[in-house]
Backbone as ProteinMPNN parsed JSONL, in Angstrom:
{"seq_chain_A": "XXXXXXXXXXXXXXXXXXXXXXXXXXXXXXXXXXXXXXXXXXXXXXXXXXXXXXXXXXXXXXXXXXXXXXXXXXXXXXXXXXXXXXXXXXXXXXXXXXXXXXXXXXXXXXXXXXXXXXXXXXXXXXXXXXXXXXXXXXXXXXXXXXXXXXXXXXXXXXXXXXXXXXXXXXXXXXXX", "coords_chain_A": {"N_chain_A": [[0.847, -1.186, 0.0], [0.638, 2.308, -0.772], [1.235, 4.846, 0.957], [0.928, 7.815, 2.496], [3.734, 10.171, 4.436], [4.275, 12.221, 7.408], [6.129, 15.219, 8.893], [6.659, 16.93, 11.474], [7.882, 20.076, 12.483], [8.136, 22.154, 15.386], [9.757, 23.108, 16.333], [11.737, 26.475, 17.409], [8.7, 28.572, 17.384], [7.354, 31.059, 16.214], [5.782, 34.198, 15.651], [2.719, 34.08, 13.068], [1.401, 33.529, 9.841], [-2.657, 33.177, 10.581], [-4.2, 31.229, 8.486], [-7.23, 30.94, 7.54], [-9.478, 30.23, 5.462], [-12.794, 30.002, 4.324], [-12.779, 27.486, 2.262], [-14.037, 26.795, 0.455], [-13.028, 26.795, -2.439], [-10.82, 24.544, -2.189], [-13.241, 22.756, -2.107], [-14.244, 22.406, -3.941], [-11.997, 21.737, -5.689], [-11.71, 19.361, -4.337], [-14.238, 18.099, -5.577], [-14.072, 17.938, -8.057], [-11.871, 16.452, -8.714], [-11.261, 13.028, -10.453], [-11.254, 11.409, -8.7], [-11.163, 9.758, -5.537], [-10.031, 11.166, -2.09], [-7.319, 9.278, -0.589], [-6.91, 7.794, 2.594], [-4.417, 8.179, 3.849], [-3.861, 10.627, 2.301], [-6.111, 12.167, 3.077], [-5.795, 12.203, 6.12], [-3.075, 13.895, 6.283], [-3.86, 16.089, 4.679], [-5.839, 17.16, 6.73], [-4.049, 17.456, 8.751], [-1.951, 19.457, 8.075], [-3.856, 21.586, 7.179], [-5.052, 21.716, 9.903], [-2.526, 23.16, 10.695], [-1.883, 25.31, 9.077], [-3.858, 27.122, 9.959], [-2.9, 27.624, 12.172], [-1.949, 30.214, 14.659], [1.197, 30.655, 14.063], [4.466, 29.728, 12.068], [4.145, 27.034, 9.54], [6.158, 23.874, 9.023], [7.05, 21.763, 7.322], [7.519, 18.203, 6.174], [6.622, 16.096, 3.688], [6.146, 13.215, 2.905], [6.467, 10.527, 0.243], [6.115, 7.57, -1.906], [6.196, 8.104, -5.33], [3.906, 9.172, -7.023], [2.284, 8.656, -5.051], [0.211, 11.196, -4.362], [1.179, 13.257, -3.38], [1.099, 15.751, -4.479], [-1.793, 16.597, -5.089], [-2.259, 16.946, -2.583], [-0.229, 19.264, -1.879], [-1.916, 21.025, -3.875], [-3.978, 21.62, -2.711], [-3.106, 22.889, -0.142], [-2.333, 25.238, -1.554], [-4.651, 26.353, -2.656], [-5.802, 27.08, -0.488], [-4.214, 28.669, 0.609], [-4.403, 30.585, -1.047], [-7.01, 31.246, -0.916], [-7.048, 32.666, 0.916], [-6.484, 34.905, 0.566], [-3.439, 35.212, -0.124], [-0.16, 34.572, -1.499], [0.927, 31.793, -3.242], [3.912, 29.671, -3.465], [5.587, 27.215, -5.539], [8.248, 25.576, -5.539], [11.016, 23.668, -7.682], [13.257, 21.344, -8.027], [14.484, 21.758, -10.736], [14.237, 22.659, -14.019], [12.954, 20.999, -15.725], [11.413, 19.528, -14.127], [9.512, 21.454, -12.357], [8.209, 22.573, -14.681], [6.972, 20.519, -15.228], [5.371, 20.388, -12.889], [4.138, 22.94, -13.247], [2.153, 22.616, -15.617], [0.68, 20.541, -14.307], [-0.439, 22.086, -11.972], [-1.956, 23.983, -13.416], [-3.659, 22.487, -15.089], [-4.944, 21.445, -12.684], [-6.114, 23.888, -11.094], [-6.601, 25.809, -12.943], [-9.459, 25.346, -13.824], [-10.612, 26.66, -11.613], [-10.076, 29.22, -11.284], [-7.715, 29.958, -10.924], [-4.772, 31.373, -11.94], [-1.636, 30.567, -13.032], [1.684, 30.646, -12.751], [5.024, 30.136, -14.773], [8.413, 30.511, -13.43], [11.16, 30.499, -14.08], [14.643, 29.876, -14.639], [15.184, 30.082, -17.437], [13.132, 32.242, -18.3], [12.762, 35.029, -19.54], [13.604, 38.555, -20.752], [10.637, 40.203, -21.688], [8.766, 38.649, -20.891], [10.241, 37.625, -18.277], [9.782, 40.284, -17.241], [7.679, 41.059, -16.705], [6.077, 38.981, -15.266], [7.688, 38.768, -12.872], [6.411, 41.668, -12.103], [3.884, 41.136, -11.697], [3.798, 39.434, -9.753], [4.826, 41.123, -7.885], [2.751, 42.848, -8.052], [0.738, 41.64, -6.708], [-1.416, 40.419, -8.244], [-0.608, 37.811, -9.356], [-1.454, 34.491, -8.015], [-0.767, 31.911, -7.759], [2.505, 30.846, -8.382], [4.996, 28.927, -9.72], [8.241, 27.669, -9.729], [12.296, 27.035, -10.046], [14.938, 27.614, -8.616], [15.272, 30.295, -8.782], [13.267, 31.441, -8.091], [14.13, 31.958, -6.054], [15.593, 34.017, -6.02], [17.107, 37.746, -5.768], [15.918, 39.724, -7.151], [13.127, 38.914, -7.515], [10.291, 39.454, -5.856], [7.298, 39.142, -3.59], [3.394, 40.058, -3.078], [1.754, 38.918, -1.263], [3.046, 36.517, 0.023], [2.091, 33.642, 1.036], [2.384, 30.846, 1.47], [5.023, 28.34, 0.83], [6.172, 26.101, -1.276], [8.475, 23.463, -1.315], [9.64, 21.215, -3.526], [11.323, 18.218, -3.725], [13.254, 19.055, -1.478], [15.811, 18.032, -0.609], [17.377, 18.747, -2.523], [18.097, 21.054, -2.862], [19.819, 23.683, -1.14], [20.604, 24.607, 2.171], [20.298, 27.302, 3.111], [18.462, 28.421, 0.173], [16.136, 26.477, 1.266], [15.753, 27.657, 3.602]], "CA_chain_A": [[0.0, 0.0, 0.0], [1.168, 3.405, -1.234], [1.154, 6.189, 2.054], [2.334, 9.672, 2.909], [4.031, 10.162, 5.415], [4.399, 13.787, 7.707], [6.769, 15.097, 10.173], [6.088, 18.574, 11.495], [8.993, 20.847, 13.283], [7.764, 22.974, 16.457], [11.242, 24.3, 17.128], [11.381, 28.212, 17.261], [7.747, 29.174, 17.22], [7.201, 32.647, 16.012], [4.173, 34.968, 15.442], [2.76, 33.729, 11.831], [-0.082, 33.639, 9.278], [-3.25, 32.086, 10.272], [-4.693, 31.025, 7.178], [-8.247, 30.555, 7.763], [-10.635, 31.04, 4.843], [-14.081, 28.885, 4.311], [-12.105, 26.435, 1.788], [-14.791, 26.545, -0.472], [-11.756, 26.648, -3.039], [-10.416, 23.36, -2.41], [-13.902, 21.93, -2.021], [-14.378, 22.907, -5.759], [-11.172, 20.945, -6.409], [-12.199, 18.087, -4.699], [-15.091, 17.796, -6.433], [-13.771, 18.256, -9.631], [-11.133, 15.106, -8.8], [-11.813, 11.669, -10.611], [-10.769, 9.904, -8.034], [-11.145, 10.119, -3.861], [-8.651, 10.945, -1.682], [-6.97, 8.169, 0.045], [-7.107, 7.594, 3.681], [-3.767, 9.092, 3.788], [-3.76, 11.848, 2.11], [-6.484, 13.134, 4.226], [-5.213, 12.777, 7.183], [-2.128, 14.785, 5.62], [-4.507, 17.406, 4.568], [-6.385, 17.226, 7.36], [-3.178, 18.134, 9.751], [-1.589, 20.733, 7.259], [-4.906, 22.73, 7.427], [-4.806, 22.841, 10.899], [-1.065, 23.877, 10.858], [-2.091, 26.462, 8.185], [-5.061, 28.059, 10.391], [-2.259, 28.105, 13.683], [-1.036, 31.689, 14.348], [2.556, 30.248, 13.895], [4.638, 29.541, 10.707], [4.462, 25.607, 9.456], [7.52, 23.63, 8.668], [6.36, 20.121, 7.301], [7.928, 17.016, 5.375], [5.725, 15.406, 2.989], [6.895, 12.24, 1.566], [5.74, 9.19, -0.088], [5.997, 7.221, -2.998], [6.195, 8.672, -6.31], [2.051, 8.393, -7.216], [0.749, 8.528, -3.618], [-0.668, 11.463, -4.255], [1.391, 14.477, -2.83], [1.274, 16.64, -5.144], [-2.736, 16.963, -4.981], [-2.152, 17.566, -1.126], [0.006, 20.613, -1.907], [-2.581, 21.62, -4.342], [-5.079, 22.003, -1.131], [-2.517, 23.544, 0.597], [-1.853, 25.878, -2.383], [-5.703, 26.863, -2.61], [-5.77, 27.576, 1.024], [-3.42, 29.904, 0.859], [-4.922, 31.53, -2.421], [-8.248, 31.477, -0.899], [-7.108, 33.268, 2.767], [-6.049, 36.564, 0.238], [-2.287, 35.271, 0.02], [0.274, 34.169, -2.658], [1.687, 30.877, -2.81], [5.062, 29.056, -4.978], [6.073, 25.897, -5.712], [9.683, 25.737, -5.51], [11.092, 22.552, -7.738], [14.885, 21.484, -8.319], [15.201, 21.124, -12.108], [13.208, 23.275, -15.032], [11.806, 20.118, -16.471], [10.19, 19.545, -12.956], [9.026, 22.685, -12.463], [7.124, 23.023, -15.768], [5.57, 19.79, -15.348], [4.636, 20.888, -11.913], [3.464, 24.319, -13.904], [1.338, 21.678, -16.111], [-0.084, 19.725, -13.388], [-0.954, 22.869, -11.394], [-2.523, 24.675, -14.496], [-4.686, 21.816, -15.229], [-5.869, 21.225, -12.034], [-6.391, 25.123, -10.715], [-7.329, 26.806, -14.338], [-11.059, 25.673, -13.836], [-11.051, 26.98, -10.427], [-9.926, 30.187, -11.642], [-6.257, 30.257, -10.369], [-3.764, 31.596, -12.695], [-0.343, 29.159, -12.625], [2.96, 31.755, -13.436], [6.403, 29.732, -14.291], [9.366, 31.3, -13.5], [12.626, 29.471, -14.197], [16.021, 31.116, -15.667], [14.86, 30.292, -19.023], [12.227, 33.066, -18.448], [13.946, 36.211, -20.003], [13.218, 39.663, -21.493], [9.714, 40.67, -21.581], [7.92, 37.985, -20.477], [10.041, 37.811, -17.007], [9.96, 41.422, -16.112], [6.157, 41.005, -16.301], [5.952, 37.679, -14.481], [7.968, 39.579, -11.853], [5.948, 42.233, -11.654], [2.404, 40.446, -11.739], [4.482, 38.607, -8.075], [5.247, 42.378, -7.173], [1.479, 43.426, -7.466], [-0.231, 40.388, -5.945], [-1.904, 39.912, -9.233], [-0.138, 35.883, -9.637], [-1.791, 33.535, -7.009], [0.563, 30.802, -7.676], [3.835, 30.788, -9.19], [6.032, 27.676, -9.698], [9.868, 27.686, -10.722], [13.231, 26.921, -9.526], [15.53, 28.305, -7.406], [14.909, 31.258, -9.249], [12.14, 31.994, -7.284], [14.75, 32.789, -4.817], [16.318, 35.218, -6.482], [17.348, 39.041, -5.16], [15.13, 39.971, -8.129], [11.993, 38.079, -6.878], [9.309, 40.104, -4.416], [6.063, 38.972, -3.521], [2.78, 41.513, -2.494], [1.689, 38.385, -0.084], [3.661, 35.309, 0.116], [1.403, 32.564, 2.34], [2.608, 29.376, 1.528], [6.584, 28.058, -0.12], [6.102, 24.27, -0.977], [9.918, 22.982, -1.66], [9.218, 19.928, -3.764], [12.42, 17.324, -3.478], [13.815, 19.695, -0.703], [16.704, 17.955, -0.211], [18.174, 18.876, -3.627], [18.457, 22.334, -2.096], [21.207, 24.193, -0.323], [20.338, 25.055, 3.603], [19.727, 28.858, 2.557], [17.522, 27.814, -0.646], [15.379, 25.969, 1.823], [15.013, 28.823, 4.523]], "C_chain_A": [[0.885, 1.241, 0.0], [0.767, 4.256, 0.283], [1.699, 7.362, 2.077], [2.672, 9.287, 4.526], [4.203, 12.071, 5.82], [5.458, 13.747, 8.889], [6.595, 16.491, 10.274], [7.598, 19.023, 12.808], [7.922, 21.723, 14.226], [8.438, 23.853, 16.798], [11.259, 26.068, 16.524], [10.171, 28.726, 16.514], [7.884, 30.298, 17.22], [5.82, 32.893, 15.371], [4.384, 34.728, 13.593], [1.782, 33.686, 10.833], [-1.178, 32.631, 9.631], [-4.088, 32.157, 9.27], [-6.097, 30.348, 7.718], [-9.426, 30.306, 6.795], [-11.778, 29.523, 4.859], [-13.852, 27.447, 3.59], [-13.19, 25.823, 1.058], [-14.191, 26.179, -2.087], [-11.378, 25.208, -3.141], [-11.402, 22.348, -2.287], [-14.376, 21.589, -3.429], [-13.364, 21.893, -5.872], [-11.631, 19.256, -6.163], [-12.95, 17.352, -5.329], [-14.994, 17.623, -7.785], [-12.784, 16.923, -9.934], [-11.625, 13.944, -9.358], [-11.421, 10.793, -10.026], [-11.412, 10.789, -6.339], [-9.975, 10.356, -3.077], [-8.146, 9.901, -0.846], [-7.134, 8.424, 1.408], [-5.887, 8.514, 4.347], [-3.423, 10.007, 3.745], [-5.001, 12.352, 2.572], [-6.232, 13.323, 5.312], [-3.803, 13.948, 7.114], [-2.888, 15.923, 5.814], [-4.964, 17.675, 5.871], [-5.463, 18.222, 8.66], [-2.613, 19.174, 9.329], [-2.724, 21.456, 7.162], [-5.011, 23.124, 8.872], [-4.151, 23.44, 11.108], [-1.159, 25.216, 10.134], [-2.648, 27.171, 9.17], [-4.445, 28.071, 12.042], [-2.011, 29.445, 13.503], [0.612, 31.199, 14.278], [3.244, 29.92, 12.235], [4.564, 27.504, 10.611], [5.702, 25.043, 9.02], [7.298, 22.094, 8.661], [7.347, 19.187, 6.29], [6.922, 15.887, 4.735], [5.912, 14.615, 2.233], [5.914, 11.306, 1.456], [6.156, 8.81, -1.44], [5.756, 8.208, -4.087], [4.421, 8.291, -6.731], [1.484, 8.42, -6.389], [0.402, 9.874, -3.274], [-0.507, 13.026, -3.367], [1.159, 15.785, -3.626], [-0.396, 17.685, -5.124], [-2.786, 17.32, -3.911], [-1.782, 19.132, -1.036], [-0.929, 21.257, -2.763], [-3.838, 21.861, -3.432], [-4.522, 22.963, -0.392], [-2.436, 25.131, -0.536], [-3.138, 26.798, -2.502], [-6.002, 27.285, -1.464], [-5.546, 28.514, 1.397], [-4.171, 31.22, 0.1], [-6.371, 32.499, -1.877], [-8.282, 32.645, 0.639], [-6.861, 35.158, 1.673], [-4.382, 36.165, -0.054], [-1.726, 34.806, -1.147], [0.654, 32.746, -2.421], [2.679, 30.358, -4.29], [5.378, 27.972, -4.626], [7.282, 25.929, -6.425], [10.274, 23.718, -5.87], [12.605, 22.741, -8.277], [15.562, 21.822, -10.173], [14.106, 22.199, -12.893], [12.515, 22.617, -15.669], [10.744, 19.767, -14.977], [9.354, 20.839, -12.869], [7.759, 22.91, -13.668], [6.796, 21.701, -16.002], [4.811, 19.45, -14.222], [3.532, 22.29, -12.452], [2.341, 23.372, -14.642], [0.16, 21.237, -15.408], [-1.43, 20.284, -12.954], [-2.489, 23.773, -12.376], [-3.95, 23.484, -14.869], [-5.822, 21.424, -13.989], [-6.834, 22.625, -11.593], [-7.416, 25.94, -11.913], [-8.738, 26.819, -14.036], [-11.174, 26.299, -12.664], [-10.807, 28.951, -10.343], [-8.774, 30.926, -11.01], [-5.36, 30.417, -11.54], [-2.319, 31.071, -12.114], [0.655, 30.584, -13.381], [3.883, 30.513, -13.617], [7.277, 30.094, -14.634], [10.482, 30.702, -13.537], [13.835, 30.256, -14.619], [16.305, 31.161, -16.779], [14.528, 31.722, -19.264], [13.05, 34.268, -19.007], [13.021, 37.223, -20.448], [12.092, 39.976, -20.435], [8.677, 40.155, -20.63], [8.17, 37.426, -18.794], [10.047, 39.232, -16.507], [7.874, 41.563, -15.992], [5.228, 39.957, -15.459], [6.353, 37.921, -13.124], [7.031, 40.294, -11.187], [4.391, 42.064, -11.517], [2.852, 40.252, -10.39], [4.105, 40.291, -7.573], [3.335, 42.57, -6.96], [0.235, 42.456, -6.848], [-0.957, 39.601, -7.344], [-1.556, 38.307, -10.258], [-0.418, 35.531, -8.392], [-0.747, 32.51, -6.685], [1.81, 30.618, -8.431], [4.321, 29.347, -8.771], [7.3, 27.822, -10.483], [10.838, 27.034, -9.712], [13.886, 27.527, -8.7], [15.738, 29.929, -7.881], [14.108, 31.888, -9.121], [12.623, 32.478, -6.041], [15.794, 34.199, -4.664], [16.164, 37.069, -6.072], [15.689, 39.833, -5.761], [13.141, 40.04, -7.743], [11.079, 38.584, -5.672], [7.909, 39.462, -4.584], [5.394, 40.026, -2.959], [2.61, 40.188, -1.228], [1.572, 37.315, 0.062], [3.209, 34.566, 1.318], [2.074, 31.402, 2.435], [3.946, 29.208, -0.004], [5.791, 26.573, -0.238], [7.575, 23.901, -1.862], [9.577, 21.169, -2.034], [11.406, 18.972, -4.237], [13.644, 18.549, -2.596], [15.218, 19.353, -0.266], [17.699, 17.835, -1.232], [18.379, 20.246, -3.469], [19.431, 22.838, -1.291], [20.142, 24.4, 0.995], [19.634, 26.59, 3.317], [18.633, 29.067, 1.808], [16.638, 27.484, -0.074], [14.892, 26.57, 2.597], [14.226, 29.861, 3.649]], "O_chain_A": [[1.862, 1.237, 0.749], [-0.414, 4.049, 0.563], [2.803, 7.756, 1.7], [2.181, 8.549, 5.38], [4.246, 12.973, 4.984], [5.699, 12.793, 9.629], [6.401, 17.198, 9.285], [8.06, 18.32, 13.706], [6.828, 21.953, 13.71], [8.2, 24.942, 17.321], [10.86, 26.576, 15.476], [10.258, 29.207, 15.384], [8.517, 30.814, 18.141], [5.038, 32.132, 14.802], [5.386, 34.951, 12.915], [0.812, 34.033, 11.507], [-1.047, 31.462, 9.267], [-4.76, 33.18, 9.139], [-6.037, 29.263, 8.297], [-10.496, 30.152, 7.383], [-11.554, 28.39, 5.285], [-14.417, 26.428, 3.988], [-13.343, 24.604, 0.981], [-14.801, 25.411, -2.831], [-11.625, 24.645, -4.208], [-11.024, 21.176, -2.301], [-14.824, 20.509, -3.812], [-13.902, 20.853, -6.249], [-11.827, 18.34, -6.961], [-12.678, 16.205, -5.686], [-15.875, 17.166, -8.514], [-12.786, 16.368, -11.033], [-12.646, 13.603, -8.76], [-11.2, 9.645, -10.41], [-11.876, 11.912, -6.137], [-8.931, 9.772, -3.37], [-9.098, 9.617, -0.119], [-7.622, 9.545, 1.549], [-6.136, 9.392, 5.173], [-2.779, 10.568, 4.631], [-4.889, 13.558, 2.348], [-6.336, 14.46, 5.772], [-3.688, 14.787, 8.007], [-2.768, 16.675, 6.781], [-4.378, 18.663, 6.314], [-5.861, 19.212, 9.275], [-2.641, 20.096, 10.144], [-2.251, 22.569, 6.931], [-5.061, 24.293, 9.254], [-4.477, 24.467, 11.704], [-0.537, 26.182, 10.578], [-1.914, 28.113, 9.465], [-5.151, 28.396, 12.996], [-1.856, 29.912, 12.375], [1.176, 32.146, 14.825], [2.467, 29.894, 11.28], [4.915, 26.81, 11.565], [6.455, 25.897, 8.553], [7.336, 21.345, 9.638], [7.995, 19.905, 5.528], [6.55, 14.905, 5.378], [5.93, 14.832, 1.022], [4.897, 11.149, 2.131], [6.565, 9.715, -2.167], [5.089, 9.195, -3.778], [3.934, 7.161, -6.67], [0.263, 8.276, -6.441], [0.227, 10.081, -2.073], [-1.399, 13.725, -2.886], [1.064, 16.849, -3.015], [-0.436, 18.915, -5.134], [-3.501, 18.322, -3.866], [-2.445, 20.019, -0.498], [-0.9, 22.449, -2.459], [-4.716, 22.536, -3.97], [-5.219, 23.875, 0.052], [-2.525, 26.177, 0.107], [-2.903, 28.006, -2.468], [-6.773, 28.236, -1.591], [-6.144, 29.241, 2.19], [-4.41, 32.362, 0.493], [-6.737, 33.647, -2.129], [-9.24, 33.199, 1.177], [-7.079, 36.276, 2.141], [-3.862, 37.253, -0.305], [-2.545, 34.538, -2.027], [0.709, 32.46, -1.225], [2.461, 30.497, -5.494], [5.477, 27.671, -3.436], [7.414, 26.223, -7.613], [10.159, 22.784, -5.077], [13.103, 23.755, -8.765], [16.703, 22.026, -10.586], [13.111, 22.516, -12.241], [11.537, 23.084, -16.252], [9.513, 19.801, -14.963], [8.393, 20.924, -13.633], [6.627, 23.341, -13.451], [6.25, 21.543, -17.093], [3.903, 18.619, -14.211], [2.386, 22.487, -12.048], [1.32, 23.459, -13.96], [-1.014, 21.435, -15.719], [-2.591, 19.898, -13.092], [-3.63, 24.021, -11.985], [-5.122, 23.863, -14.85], [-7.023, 21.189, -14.119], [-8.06, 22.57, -11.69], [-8.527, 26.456, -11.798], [-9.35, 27.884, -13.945], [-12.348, 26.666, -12.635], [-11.297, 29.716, -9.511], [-8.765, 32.104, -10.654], [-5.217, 29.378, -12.186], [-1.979, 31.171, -10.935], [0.303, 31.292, -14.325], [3.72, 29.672, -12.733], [7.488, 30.218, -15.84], [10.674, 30.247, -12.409], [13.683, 31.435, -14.937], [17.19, 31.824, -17.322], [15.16, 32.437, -20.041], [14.244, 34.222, -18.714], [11.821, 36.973, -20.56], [12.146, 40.047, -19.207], [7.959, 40.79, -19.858], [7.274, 36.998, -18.066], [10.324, 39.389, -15.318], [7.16, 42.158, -15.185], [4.053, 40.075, -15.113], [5.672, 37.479, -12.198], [6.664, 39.994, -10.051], [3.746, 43.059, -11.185], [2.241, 40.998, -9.624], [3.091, 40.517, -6.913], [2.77, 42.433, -5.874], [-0.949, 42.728, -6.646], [-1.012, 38.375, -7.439], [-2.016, 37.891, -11.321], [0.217, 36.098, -7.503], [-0.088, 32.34, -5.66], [1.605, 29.883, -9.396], [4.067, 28.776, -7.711], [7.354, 28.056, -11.69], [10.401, 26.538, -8.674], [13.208, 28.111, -7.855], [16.427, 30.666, -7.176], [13.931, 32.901, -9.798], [12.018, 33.13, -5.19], [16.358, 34.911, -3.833], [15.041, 37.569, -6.129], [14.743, 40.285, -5.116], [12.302, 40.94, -7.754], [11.209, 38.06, -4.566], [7.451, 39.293, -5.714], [6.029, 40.92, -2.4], [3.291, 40.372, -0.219], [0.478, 36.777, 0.232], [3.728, 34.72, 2.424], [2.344, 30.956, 3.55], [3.92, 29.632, -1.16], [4.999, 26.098, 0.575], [7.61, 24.125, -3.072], [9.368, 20.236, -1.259], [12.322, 19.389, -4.945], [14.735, 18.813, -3.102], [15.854, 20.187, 0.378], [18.684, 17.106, -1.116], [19.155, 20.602, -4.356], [19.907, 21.943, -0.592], [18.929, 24.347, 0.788], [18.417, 26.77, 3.367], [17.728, 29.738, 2.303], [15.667, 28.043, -0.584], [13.675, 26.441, 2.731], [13.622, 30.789, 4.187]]}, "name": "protein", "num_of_chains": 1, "seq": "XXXXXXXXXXXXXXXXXXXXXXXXXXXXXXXXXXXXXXXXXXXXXXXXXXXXXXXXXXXXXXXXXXXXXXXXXXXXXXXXXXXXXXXXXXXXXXXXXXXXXXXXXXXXXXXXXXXXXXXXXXXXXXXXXXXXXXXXXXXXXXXXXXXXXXXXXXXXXXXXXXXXXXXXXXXXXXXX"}
């Protein structure tokens, strides 16, 4: 049997967003899923929403099998954020990940009426100083790219939720 697994950090609590909204958003997605969610991945969700709606920041590990089903988790988490008023990015190691995380995201979100940005170090000219500045005026919900989302360059209007997908292809810094 395929599972997630979670591990949640506590260490140095600080004052943080609680993300609260009605989650009418991700009830839309579920509904829209051809499948159910596993037993698993709700309890996942289930604990990452309360961690979202703490006043504290979260700091989670979300593994499992390739296929069990994380990726639709962070897309709960991702609408959560969207839906509280906030921004959220999906931070992936490689530019072919990334833009078939940008894919994924786009297909699942688009009907829900989430606009998907991806920002990578391909992006150039025209099309990143406006991808930028869409981040700068809140006007991109979700962005997804590389570590190029960590760049000097790179401002958000109101950054809720990072999701670091294969996190441990990341530097220490990258990851904070």
């Amino acid at each position: 049997a395929v599972g997630l697994g979670i591990r949640r950090s506590r260490e140095g609590r600080r004052p943080g967003l609680s993300l609260t909204p009605p989650g009418e958003v991700a009830r839309r997605l579920r509904a829209a899923l051809a499948f159910a969610l596993t037993g698993a991945q709700e309890r996942v969700w289930k604990e990452i929403r309360a961690d979202m709606a703490a006043p504290y920041p979260m700091n989670r590990l979300l593994q499992g099998d390739v296929g069990s089903g994380k990726t639709v988790v962070a897309c709960l988490a991702i609408l959560t954020a969207i839906e509280a008023g906030y921004q959220a990015a999906l931070m992936a190691p490689t530019e072919i990940l990334a833009e078939q995380h940008a894919m994924t995201l786009e297909r699942l979100l688009a009907p829900l009426g989430v606009d998907v940005t991806l920002l990578t170090n391909a992006t150039r000219g025209k099309a990143r100083r406006e991808r930028l500045d869409a981040l700068r005026a809140g006007a991109t919900g979700c962005v997804v790219g590389t570590h190029a989302l960590v760049q000097k360059s790179v401002g958000f209007k109101r950054l809720g939720l990072a999701v670091v997908d294969e996190q441990h292809r990341f530097g220490v810094v990258q990851r904070a």
